[in-house]
N, C-alpha and C positions, 0 to 999 in steps of 0.2 A: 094275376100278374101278367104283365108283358113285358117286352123286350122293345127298347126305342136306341135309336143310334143317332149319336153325335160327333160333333168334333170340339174335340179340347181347345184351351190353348196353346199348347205347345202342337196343334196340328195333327193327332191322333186321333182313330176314331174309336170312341168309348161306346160301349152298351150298359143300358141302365137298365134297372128292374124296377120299372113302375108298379109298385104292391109290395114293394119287398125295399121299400126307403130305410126303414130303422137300423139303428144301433144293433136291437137283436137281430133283426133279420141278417144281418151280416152272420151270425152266428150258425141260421140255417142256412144258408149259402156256403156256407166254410165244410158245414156236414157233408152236404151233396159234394162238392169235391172230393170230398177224403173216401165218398163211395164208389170214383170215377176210377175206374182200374190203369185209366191212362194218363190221370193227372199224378204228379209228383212233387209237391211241395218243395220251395227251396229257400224260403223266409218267411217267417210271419210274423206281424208285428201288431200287436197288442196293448196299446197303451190308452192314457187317458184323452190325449187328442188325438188318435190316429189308429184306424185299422185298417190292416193292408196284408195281403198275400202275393208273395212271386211262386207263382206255379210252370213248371213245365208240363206243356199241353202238345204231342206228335212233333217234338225236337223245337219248339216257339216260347220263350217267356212271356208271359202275360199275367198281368196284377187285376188282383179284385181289390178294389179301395174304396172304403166306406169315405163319406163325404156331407157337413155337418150341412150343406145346404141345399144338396141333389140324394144324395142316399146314396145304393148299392151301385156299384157300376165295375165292369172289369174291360180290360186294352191289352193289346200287344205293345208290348214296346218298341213293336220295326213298324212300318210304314210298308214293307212291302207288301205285294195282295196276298201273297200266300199267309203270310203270318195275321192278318186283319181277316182272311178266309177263318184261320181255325178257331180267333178271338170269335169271331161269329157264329161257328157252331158252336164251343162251350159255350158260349152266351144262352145259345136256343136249347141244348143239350138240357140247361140247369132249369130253363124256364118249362120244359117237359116232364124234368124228375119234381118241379115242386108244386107243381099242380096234382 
């Protein structure tokens, strides 16, 4: 697996796990969070179109959302660096625990 970074449309920058696109993989991605003594879950949603987590990650929102034509991927949802700083290490964080 790696770790690739883009930008959204709405101008955010997303990291993706290329190796870890699937449906289920979202499900190992969710595990390794829940192992992260510093993440804090504060929504998850589960449905048949849509999987997605709002995690607090050292005081920052950031969503992991499954996506039916790019796969895993997770963002901050501020724009400033500090908060795209820590989207970027849990990004690289998850890609070290799943190897």
């Amino acid at each position: 697996m790696k770790v690739v970074e883009f930008k959204n449309p709405k101008g955010l920058i997303e990291f993706g796990f290329v190796g870890a696109e699937t449906w289920e993989d979202f499900d190992s991605l969710v595990a390794l969070l829940r192992e992260n003594a510093e993440v804090q879950f504060m929504e998850v949603v589960d449905g048949p179109d849509v999987r997605r987590c709002r995690i607090d990650y050292h005081g920052v929102t950031i969503i992991l959302k499954y996506y039916d034509q790019l796969g895993n991927s997770l963002y901050s949802q501020d724009t400033a660096p500090d908060s795209v700083k820590e989207a970027r290490s849990l990004a690289y964080a998850i890609l070290e625990s799943f190897q």
